[in-house]
N, C-alpha and C positions, 0 to 999 in steps of 0.2 A: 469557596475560598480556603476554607480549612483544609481538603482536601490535597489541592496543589500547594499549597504548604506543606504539608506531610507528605506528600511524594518528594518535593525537592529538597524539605529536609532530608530524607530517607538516602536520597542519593549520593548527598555531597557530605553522607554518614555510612555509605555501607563500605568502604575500607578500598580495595585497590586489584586492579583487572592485571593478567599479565599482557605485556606488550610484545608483541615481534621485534627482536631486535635488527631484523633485518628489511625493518621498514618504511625504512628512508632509499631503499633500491628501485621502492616503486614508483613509477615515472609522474602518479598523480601525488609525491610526497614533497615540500619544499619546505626550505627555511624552518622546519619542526614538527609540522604536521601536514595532514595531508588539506589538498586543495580541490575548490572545484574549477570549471572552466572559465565561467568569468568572476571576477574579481569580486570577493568574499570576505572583505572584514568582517562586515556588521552578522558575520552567519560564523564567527567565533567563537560558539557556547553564550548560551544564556548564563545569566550568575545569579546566583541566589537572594541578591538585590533588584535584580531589575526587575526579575518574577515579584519580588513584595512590592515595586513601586505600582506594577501593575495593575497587580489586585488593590492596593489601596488606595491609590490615588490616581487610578486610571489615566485617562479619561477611556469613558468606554463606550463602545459604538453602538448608534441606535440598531432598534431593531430592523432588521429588511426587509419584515413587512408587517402590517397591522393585526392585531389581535393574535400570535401568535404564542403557545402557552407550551408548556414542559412536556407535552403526549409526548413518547418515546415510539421510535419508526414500528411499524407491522411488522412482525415477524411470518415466514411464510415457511412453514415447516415441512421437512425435505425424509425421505425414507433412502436408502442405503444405496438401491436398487433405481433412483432417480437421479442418482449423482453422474450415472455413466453413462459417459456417450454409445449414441450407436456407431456402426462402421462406419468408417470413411469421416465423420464427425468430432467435433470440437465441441464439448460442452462448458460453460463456465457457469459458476453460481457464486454468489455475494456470500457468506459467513458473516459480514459484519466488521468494521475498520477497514484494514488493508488486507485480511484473509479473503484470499481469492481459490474457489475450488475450482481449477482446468484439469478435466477428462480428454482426453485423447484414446479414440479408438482408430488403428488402422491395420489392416490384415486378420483380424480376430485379435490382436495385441492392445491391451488397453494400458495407457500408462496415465497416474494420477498425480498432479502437483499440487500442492498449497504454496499459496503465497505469503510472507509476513505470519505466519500460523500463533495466533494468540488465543485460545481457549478459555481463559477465567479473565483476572484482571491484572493492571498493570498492580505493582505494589502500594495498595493504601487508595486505589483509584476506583469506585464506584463502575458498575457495569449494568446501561439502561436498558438492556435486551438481552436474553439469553442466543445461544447457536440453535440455528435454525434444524441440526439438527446433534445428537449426544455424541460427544466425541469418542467415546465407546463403539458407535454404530458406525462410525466411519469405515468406507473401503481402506485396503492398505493404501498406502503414500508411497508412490514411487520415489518420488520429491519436493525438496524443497527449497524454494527462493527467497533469503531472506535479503532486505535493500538497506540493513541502515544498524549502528548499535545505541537502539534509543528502546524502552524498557515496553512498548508499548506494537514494536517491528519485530526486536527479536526477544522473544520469551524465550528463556531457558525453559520450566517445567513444560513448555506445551513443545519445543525439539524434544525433552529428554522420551515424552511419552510417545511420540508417533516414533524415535527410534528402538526402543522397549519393544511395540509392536510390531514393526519391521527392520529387525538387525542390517536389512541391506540398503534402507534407506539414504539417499544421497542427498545431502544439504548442502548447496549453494551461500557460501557467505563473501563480503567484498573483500579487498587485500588488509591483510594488515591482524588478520584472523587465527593465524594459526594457533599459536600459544591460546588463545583464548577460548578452541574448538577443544584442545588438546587439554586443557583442565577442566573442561564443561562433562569432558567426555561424552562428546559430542558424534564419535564414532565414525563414518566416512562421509568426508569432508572436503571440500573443493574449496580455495580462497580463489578469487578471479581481480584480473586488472580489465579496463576498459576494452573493450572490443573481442573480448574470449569468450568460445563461443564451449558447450559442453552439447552434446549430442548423446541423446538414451532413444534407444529401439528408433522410432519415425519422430521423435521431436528433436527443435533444434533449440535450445537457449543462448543469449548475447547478453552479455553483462555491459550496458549502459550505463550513461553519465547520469546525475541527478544534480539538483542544485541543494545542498543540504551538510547536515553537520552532523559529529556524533557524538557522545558521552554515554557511559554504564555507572562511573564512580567518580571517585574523586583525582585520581591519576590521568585519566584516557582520554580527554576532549580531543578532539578528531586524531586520536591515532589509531583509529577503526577508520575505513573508507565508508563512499558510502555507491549506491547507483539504483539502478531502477533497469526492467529486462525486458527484453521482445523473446517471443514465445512463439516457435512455426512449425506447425506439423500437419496433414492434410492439404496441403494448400492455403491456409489461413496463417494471415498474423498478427497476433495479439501483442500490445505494450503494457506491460505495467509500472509503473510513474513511483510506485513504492512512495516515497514522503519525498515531499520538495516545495523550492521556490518558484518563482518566472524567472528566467534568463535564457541566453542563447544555446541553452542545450539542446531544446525541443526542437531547433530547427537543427544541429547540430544530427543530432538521431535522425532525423527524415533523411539528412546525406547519408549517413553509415547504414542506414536498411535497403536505402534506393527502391522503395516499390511502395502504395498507399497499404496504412494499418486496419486490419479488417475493424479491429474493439480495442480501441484504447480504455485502462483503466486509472482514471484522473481519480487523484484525493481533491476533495470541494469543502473538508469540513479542520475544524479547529483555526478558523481565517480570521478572527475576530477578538480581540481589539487589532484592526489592520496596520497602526504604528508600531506593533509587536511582533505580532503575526507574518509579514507579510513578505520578510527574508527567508522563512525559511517553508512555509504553507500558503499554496496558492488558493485562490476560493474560487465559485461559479463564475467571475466572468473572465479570472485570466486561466482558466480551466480550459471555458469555450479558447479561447484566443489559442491555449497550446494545441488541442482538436486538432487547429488549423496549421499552425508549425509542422504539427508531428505527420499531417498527410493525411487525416484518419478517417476512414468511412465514417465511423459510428464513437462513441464515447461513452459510457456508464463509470457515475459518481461513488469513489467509493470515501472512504476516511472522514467519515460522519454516522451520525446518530446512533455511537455505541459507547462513547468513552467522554465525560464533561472533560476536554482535554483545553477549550477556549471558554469562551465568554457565549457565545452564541446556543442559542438552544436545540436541544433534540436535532428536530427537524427542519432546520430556519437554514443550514444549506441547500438544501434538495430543494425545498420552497421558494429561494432565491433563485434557486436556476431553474427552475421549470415555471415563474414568472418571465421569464427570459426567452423560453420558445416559443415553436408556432407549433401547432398541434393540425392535422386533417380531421375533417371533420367526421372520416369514417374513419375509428382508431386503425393505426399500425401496428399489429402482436406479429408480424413476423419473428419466427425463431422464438419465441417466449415459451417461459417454460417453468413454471406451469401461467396458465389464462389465469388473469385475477382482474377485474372490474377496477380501471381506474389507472392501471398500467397500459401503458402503449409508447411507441417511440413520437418525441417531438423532434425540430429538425433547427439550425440555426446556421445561416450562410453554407447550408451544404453538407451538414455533418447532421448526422441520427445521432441522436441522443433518447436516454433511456432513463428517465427519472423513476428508477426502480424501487427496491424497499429489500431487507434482510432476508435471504433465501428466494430472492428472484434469478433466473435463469436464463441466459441466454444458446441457444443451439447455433453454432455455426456450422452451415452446409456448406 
């Protein structure tokens, strides 16, 4: 509790972001800030009251299942030279929240993206797992995708350091960015509107809808956009969901790709208290439900057991959902990477799902 006190004190205390003033031209901006596709009141910025009604007089949600205690997820520690795909291949690995490491090898060209790249913690916000591997030892960054301006998607110090060690790094941020790239000094810089697509060596990027909202300070409740990206290179196509609600996006995106998603990456965690919660973070079962919107072969959970960002504990997402599959009885480690006892994919109406842990890996061939 003290915690999320002092983080949302901190925010609606650390002073004022600059704005694009030309960002009301953007076609997702109306009536004063920007909007999502369906219809978004109650996803208007939280206020620094409903956060205190929350914690203190809840009501808060049981647990999703019995006996479930504080352990923080496995970490599965990754070497330098394990991050990259082979040719022709699509690597991805969990980091932990919404950091997503995708490798792409093709022609002897390898190009590396992170997702949401957060490396320490949010401000004043507790961190139950380290990175699975030192952000030192990291390949360069060819890119990066950030989905949202919420202190915990886009980190300042963890952009400012992966552009320090590569000046030519390319960050993806949504409209409404600029002035706020250009004081970060944030250095090259892409702001995107919905359906723009950015193309490096053999990948292709699409900046997608998301259901969601934004704030940095005390000025900029959604005058930052916000979305979430499909990612194709190789012949495979990855989603990343970046932070959101349920609504008619996910079926919306299955139109604008037109083809099934090889690995969708759903957030499943900070769902809980779900009368709070559940405008703007979806949990494990409207998770599964988007799988099915979005087209998606397969699904792996991310935006849990790294940040006490809800009420729900450590690992009481993952746990929820993987109560929820069917599992074969000879495990499925296709593509996994590394083997770890206990990992394999489950399945639910048709979609592989991968109830994974911090530094699990999947190889797309």
């Amino acid at each position: 509790m003290k915690s999320v006190f002092l983080i949302v004190s901190t925010v609606f205390l650390s002073g004022c972001f600059p704005l694009d003033p030309d960002r009301n031209l953007s076609p997702s901006y109306k009536d004063g800030r920007f909007r999502n596709l369906a219809p978004d009141e109650e996803l208007n910025g939280k206020s620094f009251f409903s956060v205190l009604k929350w914690k203190l007089l809840g009501p808060h949600d049981p647990l999703a299942l019995p006996n479930l205690d504080k352990e923080p997820p496995m970490v599965l520690e990754r070497t330098p030279s394990s991050l990259l795909a082979k040719e022709g291949t699509v690597k991805v690995v969990w980091f932990g929240h919404a950091t997503v490491w995708v490798s792409v090898n093709s022609g002897g060209k390898t190009v590396n993206i992170l997702t949401d790249p957060i490396f320490e913690s949010p401000l004043l916000v507790d961190r139950w797992i380290p990175l699975p591997i030192p952000k030192e030892a990291l390949p360069p960054v060819d890119l990066v995708v950030v989905s949202h301006a919420h202190r915990d998607h886009l980190d300042r110090p963890s952009l400012r350091y992966l552009r320090e060690k590569n000046p030519g790094l390319k960050i993806l941020l949504p409209s409404g960015m600029k002035a706020f790239s250009s004081d970060e000094k944030l250095g090259l810089v892409q702001v995107q509107e919905i359906g723009q697509v950015t193309q490096q060596d053999s990948v292709k990027i699409t900046f997608l809808p998301a259901y969601h909202w934004s704030r940095m300070g005390i000025n900029d409740t959604n005058q930052y956009f916000w979305g979430s990206y499909s990612i194709e290179a190789n012949g495979k196509l990855l989603y990343f969901a970046g932070d959101t609600g349920y609504s008619i996006h996910f079926k919306e995106i299955a139109k604008m790709l037109g083809r099934p998603i090889d690995l969708a990456l759903l957030p499943i965690g900070a769902y809980k208290p779900r009368w709070f919660m559940k405008y703007a973070h979806i949990g494990p079962d409207e998770a599964l439900t988007a799988s099915l919107d979005l087209n998606a072969r397969s699904f792996a959970p991310i935006h849990w057991g790294t940040f006490p960002l809800g009420d729900d504990l450590p690992q009481e997402p993952l746990m929820d959902l993987k109560g929820k599959l069917n599992f074969p009885e000879i495990p499925d480690i296709k593509g996994l990477n590394p083997l770890y006892t206990g990992i394999s994919w489950g399945n639910k109406n048709g979609v592989r799902v991968l109830p994974w842990t911090i530094g699990s890996g999947i190889d797309l061939e």
